[in-house]
VMD Tcl script that draws the C-alpha trace (Angstrom):
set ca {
  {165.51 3.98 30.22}
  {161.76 4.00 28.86}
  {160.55 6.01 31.59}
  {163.30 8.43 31.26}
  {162.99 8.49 27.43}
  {159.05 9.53 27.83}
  {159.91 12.01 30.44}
  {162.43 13.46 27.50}
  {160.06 13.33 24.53}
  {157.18 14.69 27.26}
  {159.21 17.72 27.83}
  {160.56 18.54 24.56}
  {156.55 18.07 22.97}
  {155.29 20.95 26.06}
  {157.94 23.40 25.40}
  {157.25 23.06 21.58}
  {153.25 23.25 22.35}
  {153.30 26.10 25.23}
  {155.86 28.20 22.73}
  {152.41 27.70 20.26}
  {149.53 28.47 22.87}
  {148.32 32.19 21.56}
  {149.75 35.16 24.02}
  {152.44 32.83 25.94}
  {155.62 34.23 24.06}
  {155.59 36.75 21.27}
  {155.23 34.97 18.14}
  {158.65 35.27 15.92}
  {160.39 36.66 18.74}
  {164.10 34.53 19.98}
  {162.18 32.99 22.83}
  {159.67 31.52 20.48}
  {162.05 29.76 18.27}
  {164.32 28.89 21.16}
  {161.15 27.16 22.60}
  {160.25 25.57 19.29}
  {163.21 24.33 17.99}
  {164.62 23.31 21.43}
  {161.73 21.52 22.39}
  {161.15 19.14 19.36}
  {164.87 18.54 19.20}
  {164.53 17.19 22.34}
  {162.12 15.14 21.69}
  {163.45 13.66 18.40}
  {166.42 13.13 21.03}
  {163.89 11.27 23.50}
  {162.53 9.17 21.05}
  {165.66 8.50 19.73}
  {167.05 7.44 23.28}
  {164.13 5.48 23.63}
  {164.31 3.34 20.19}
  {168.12 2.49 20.99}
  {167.74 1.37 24.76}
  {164.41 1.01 25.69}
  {163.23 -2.07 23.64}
  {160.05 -2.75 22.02}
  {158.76 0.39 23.76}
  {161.59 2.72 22.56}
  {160.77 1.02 18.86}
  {156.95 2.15 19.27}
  {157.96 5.81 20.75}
  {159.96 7.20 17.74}
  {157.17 6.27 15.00}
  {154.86 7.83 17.39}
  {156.77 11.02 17.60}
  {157.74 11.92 14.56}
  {154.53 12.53 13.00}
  {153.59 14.90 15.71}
  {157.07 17.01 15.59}
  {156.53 17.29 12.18}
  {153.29 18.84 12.64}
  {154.46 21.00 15.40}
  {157.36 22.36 12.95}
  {154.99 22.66 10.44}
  {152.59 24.80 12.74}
  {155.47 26.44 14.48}
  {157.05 27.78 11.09}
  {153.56 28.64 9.73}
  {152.38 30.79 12.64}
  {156.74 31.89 14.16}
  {156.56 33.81 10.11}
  {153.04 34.91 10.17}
  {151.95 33.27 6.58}
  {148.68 34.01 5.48}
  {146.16 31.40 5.57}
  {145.31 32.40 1.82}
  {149.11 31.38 1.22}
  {149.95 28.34 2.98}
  {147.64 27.38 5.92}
  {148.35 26.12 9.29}
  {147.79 22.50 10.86}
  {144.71 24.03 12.99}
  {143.29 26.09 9.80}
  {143.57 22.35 7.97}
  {141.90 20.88 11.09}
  {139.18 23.52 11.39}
  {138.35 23.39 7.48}
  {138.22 19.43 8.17}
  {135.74 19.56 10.54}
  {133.76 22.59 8.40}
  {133.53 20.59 5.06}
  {134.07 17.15 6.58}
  {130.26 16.10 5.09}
  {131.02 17.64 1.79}
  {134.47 15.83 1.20}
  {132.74 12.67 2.67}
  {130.41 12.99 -0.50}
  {133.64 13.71 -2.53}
  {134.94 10.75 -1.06}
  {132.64 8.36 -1.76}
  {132.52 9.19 -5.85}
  {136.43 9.06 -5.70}
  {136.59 5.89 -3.77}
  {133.36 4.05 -4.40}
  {132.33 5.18 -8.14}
  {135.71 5.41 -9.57}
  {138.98 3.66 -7.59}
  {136.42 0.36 -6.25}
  {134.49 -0.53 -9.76}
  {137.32 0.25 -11.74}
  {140.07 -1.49 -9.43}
  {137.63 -4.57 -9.26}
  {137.42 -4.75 -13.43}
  {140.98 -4.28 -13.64}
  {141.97 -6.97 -11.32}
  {139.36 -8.94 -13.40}
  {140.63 -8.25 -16.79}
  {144.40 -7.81 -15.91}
  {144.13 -11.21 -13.82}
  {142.32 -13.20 -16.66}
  {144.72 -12.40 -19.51}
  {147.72 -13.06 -17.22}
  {146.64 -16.63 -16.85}
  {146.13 -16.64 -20.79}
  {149.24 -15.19 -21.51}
  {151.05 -17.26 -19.22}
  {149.65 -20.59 -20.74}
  {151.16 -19.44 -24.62}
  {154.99 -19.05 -24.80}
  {154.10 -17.28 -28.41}
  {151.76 -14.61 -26.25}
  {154.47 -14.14 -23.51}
  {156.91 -13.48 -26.41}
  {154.43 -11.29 -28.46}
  {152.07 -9.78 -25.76}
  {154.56 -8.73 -22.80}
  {156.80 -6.50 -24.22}
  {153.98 -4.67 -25.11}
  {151.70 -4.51 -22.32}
  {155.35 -3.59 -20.39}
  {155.20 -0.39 -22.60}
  {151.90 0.20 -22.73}
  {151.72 0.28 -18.64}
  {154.40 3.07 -19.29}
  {152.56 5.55 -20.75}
  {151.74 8.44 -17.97}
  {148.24 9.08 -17.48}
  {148.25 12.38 -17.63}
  {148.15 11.85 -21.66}
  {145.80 9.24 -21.42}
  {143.47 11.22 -19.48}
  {141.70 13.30 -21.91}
  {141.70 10.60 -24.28}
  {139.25 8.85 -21.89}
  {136.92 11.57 -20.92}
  {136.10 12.37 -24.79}
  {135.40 8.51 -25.18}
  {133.49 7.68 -21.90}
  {132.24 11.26 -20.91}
  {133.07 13.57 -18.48}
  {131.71 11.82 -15.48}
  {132.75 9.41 -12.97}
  {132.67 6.67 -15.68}
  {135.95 8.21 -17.62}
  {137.74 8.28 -13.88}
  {137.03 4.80 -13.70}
  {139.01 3.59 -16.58}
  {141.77 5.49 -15.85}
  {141.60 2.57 -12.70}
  {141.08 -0.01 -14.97}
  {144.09 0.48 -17.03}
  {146.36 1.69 -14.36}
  {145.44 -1.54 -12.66}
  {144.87 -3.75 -15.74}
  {149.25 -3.73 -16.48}
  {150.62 -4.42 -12.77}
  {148.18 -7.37 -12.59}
  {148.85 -8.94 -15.94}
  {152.83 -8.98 -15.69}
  {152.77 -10.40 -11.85}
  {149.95 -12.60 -12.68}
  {152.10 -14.08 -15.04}
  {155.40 -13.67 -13.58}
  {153.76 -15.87 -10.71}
  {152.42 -18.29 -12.75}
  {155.23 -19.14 -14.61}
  {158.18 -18.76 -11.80}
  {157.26 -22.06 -10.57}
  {160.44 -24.43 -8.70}
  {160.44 -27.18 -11.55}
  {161.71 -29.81 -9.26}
  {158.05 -29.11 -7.58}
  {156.47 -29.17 -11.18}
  {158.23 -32.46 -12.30}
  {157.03 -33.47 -9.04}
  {153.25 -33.30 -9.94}
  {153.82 -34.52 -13.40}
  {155.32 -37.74 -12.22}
  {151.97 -38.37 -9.96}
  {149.84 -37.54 -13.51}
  {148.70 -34.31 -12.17}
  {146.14 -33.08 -14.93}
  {147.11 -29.38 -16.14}
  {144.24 -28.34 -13.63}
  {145.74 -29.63 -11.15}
  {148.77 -28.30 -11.64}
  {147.61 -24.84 -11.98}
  {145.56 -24.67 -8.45}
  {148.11 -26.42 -6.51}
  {151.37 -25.04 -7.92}
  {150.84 -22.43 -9.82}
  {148.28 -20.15 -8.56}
  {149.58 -20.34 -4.45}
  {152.79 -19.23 -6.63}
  {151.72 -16.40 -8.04}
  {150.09 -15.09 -5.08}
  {152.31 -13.14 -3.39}
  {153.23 -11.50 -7.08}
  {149.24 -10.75 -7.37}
  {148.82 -9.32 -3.75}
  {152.23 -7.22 -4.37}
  {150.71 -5.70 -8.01}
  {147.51 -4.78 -6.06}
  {149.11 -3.25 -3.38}
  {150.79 -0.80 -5.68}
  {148.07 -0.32 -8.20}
  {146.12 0.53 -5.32}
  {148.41 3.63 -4.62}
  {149.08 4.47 -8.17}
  {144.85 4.03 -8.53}
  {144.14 6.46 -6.08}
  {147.17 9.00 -7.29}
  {145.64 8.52 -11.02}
  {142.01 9.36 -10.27}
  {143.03 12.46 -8.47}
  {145.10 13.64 -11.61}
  {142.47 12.57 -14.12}
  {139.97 14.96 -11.95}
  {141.80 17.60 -12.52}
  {142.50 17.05 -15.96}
  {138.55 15.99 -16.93}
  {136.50 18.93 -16.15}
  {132.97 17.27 -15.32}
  {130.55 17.56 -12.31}
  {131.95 19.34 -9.40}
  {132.28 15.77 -7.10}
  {134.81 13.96 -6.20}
  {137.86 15.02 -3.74}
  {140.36 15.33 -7.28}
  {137.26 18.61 -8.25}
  {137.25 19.77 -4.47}
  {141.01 20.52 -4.13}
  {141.01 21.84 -8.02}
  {137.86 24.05 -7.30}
  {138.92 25.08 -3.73}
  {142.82 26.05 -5.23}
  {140.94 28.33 -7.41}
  {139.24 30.21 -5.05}
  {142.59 30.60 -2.47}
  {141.13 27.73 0.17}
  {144.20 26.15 0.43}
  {142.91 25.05 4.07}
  {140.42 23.18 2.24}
  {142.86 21.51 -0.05}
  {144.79 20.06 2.89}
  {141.95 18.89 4.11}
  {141.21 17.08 1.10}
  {144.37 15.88 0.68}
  {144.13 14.54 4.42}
  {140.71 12.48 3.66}
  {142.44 11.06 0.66}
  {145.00 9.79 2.18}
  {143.72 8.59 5.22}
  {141.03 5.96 2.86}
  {144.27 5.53 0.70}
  {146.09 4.03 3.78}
  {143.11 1.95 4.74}
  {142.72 0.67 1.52}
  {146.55 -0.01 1.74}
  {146.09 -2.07 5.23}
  {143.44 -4.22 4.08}
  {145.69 -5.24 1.18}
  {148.41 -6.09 3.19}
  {145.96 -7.75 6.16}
  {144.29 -9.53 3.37}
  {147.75 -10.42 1.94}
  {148.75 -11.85 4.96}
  {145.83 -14.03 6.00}
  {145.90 -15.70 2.32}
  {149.45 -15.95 1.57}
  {150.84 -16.12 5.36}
  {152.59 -19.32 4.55}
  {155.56 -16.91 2.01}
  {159.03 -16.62 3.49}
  {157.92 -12.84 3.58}
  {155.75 -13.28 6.35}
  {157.47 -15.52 8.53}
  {158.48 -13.97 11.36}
  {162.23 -12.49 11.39}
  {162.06 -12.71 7.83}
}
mol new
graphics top color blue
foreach p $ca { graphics top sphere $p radius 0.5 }
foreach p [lrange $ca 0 end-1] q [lrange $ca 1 end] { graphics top cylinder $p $q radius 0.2 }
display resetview
């Protein structure tokens, strides 16, 4: 059923692709879209044949083909309606402009990523990580100091923003604490959620050996909050990256970083370009996602979460 399930998807992704190949079929015309949409619905039907009978193959084929038919449909529609490239560009305008300006958003990519999302991710795991376990050790603080940090860690960035650039400048600095803070919140409430969630039948436990409070914190509470800590940084790591871009746009400053390249390039109608940036960012995004979650894993591979058909 694999075999015949590739065969399917094989077929449906060539009649999709020879319907695209310039001067096969006229573009818009009934054989073109018969070609198109017949050939990735039988593919999606392929893949789906495969996921349902042809085990751990079939559940590795439809991942794998879904990207691609949704870059084929978004080629197919781009190029079967003839839209400008000024308008909306195609996959193999994106690609081309990739490879064109691939050094230049490489530069863009390393302020975005290495001046602003690294230094201020790293200070806001810092900060947000040291005033959780403060927090957490005072009842009158997690009474008087949550609530508010829970608000505060509510406020949208977008008003934040410019409040930041006129206090730390217009440059990469300004970007930086936007990290800080959007990181800073996530930390402190699941550094103390952890900390404080402990089993108490595990905490009496150590009290009845005389565990000092030290030791009680690095060999209860801390492995405890863990997985909280690992699952904050996983998500301020998206909302980090999604929060530099945005302050970018709203701090006008030197024209670096991939948040000025897709502002300054949707000026100027080089919306190729902007994919393209938008590509690179999320392609470092979803690294920096992996090695959270490989990192994650090695550390804290003892939680139920990781065990395997949990």
């Amino acid at each position: 059923m694999s075999a015949l399930a590739s065969l399917v998807v094989l077929l449906g992704l060539g009649a999709s692709l020879w319907a695209l190949l310039p001067g096969t079929v006229p573009v818009g015309a009934g054989v073109y879209w018969a070609l198109l949409w017949g050939g990735l619905g039988l593919a999606c039907v392929g893949a789906w044949l495969g996921e349902r009978w042809g085990g751990r193959f079939g559940r590795l084929l439809l991942p794998g083909v879904v990207p691609f038919v949704l870059l084929l449909l978004w080629q197919g529609l781009v190029v079967g309606h003839g839209v400008p490239k000024g308008i909306f560009p195609s996959v193999t305008d994106v690609c081309a402009a990739l490879l064109a300006t691939f050094p230049v958003l490489l530069r863009d990519a390393y302020v975005t990523f290495v001046k602003e999302v690294a230094l201020g991710f790293a200070l806001g795991l810092t900060a947000g990580f040291a005033a959780g376990v403060g927090v957490a050790g005072s009842r009158f603080l997690q009474r008087g100091f949550l609530p508010l940090a829970a608000a505060f860690g509510a406020v949208p960035i977008v008003g934040l923003a410019p409040v930041l650039g006129r206090a730390f400048g217009v440059d990469w600095q300004s970007k930086a604490a936007v990290v800080v803070i959007v990181t800073f919140f996530p930390v402190l409430l699941n550094t103390v959620q952890g900390l404080t969630a402990v089993d108490p039948l595990q905490l009496e436990l150590l009290r009845a050996y005389a565990a000092r409070p030290r030791e009680v914190f690095f060999k209860l509470r801390l492995p405890n909050a863990l997985p909280y800590l690992f699952n904050a940084l996983k998500l301020a790591a998206v909302v980090s990256v999604i929060s530099v871009i945005v302050a970018e746009f709203l701090i006008p400053g030197p024209p670096e970083g991939l948040g000025q390249r897709i502002s300054l390039s949707a000026r100027r109608g080089a919306y190729d370009v902007v994919f393209a940036a938008i590509v690179v960012s999320s392609l470092v995004s979803l690294a920096l996602y992996g090695a959270l979650s490989w990192l994650a894993r090695r550390v804290t591979g003892w939680h139920p979460a990781f065990r395997e058909g949990a």
